[in-house]
ROVO-86952 format. One record per residue (C-alpha): z, x, y. Coordinates in steps of 0.25 Angstrom, whole numbers, plus 2048, in hexadecimal, padded with zeros to 3 digits. Each point is the difference from the previous one (the first is absolute). Layout:
! ROVO-86952
ZXY...
//
This chain:
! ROVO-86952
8008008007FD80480E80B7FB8097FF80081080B80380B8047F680880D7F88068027F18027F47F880880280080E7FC7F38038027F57F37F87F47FF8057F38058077F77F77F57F48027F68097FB7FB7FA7F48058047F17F48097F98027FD7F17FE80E7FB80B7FF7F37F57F77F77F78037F87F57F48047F38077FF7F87F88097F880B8057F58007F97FF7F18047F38018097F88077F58027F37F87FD7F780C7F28077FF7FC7FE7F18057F08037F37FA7F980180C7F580F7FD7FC7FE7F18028047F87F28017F07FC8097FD7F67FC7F07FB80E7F77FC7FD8007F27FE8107FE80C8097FC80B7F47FB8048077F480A80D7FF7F78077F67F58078027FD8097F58087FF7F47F880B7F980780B80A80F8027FE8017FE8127FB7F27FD8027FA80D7F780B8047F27FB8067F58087F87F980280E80C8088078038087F37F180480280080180F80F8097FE7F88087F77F380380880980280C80880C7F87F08047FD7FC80080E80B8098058038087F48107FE8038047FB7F27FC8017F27FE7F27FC7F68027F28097FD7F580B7FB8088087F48028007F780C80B7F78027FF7F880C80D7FB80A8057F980D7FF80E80780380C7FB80F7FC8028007F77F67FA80B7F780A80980380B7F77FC7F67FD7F47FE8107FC8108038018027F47F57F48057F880580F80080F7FD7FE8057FD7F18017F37FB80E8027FB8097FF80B80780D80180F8038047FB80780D7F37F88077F580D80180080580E7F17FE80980180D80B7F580580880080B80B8057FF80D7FB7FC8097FC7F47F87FA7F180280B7F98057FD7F47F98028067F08107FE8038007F28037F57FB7F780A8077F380B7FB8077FD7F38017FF7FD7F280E8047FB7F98067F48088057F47F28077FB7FD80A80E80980380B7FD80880F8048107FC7FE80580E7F880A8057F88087F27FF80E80880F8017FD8007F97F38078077F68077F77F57FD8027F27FC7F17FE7F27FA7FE7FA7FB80C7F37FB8097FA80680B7F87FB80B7F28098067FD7FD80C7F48058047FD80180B80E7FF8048047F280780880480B7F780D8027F48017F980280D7F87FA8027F380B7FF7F48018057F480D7FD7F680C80980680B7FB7F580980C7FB8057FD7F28008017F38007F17FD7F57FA7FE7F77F880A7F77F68017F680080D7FA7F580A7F78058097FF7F680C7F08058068007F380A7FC80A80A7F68077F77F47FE8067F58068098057FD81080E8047FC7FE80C7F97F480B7F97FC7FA7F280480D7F98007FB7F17FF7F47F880F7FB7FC8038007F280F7FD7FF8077F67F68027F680A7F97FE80D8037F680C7F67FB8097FF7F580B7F67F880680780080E7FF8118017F18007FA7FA7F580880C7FC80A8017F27FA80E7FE7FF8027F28007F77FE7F280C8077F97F88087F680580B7FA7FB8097F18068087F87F68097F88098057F37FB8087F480C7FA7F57FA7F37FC80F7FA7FC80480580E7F67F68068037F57F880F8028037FB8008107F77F47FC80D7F97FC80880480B7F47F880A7FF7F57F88107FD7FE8018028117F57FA8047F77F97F37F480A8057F980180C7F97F780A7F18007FB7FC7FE80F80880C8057F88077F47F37F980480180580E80580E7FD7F28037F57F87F980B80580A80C80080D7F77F27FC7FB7FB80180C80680C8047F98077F47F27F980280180780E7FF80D7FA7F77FC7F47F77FA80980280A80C8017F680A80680880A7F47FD80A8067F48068108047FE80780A7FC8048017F08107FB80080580D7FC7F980780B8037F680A8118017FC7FF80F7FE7FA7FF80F80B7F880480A8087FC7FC80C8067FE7FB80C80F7F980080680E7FB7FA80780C8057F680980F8027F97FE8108007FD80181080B7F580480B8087F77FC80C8058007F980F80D7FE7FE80680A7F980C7FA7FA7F97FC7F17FC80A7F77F47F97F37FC8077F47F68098027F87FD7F37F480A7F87F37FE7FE7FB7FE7F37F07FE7F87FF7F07FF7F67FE7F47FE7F28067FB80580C7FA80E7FC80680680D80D8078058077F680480F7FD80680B7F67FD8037F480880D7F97FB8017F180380D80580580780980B80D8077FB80480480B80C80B8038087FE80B80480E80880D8087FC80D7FA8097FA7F38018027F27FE7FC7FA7F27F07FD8018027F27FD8097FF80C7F880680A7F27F87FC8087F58018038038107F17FF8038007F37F77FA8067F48047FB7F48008097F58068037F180B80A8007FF80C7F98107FC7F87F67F47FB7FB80D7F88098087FC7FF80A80E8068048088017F780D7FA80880A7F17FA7F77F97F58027F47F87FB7F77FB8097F47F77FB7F28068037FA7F17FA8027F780C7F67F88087F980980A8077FA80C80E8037FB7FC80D7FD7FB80580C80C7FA8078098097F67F880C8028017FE80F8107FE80080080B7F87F78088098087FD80D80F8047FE80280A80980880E7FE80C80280A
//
């Protein structure tokens, strides 16, 4: 990290400025790229059409729509982020469902006398936590941060990669002698995040329609697993929460990545921009903006991040997290609480196992908010 000098702002914003959401992760960004393709994403679905919960009993994920398990898997072909030939695809509400879905499937069936304990490295996605916590399980239990894991008892860790809160590659960092089992959460895997460096080939893989595409409010998430009695055992887990999922969620999300990959097959990039140009461009455009109004101001330091080959791209290229982890400088406030005297609102870094001079801040938002954030960051003055 590369962190500036600087003391308070002279002159802080006015309490009636308004509130900048900068804490959630909506990623509406990418909304004025869809706005264009209008007619291309466009779908009717009759009243008669998708009533029953099955859709293809011949696969063990039966709620799963035939044409998004093809679409999932041309995507993965398009990109060459994940191995998907001779893989299981299992299909949930979100790739928080699937979570909860992949620690039931990866934790014996017998209940043991000490729930097996689920860490990942600080700093970690704030949300792992609460999602364990809220089911009371006796099968899994929150183990902390795996970095400093050392107990000599079976457990599961979560792979961020890139890292939710900031965007680092990961690899497992559990020191034992135990033995482990591994989730790799790839949401952010994809090419206007990160350089396509390989195709991922883990046990269990999480993926999200709201990161790929930034169609959140469909709720589509996959998990691409190589154990076929692990996807079953995730299979069951959807169907005893939820009895599947929608078919016009599923319906919608084949629809959009379709014509995500008919844009490159076809090379229609003389009208619009290809998707993954057009958010790659995005991004980058948003992380200079970040990078000059930190660097204005002096009192946030951002990891400074290497460039890396992408194999999607066939270039050099530099990673644009979806989020800022921010460090606020040495004798200050917590980050959290200075952001929030500019009425920012951001996630802080305690939420993640950090220290509390971090912060996340959203790099997703509509365009207005961003440039608003930007420009609050950009005027605090040094004394």
């Amino acid at each position: 990290m590369v962190v500036g000098e600087a003391s308070s702002p002279s002159t802080p914003l006015t309490n009636n400025c308004s509130i900048i959401d900068a804490q959630k992760g909506d990623p509406l960004a990418f909304g004025s790229y869809w706005k264009q393709m209008n007619d291309e994403c466009t779908l009717v679905i009759k009243g008669w059409e998708l009533m029953s919960y099955y859709s293809d009993l011949s696969n063990m994920c039966w709620y799963m729509l035939p044409e998004l398990k093809d679409a999932i898997e041309r995507i993965h072909h398009l990109v060459g982020n994940a191995v998907t030939k001779d893989r299981y695809i299992v299909v949930g509400n979100g790739s928080s469902q699937l979570f909860q879905a992949s620690l039931f499937a990866l934790s014996p069936l017998d209940v043991p006398d000490h729930p097996v304990n689920v860490v990942a490295a600080a700093p970690y996605y704030s949300e792992y936590k609460s999602a364990i916590n809220i089911l009371h399980s006796r099968m899994f239990q929150w183990g902390g941060d795996a970095a400093v894991y050392d107990k000599n008892e079976p457990y599961i860790e979560m792979v961020t990669s890139p890292n939710n809160p900031d965007g680092t590659l990961r690899e497992p960092v559990v020191n034992s002698v135990a033995e482990g089992k591994f989730i790799y959460d790839l949401a952010y895997y994809w090419p206007q995040f990160t350089p396509i460096t390989h195709k991922a080939d883990d046990d269990v893989m999480l993926f999200t329609f709201s990161k790929c595409t930034g169609h959140a409010g469909s709720r589509i998430g996959w998990a691409i697993v190589k154990d076929i009695e692990v996807a079953k055992k995730m299979a069951t887990f959807v169907q005893s929460s939820s009895m599947g999922v929608s078919k016009e969620s599923q319906t919608r999300a084949a629809k959009i990545i379709g014509v995500i990959c008919d844009g490159y097959q076809n090379l229609k990039s003389k009208e619009s921009e290809l998707f993954f140009e057009y958010s790659k461009r995005l991004m980058k455009e948003r992380w200079e903006k970040l990078g000059e109004a930190v660097e204005q101001s002096m009192v946030f330091g951002v990891v400074k991040y290497p460039n890396a080959y992408c194999n999607f791209t066939n270039e050099i290229s530099e990673t644009y997290p979806s989020f800022a982890w921010l460090k606020c400088e040495e004798g200050k406030e917590n980050g959290h609480n200075y952001l929030r005297k500019l009425n920012i609102s951001s996630r802080e870094g305690e939420r993640f196992g950090a220290d509390s001079k971090f912060v996340r801040v959203s790099m997703l938002g509509m365009d207005d908010d961003f440039n608003e954030l930007v420009k609050r960051l950009s005027s605090v003055k040094i004394e």
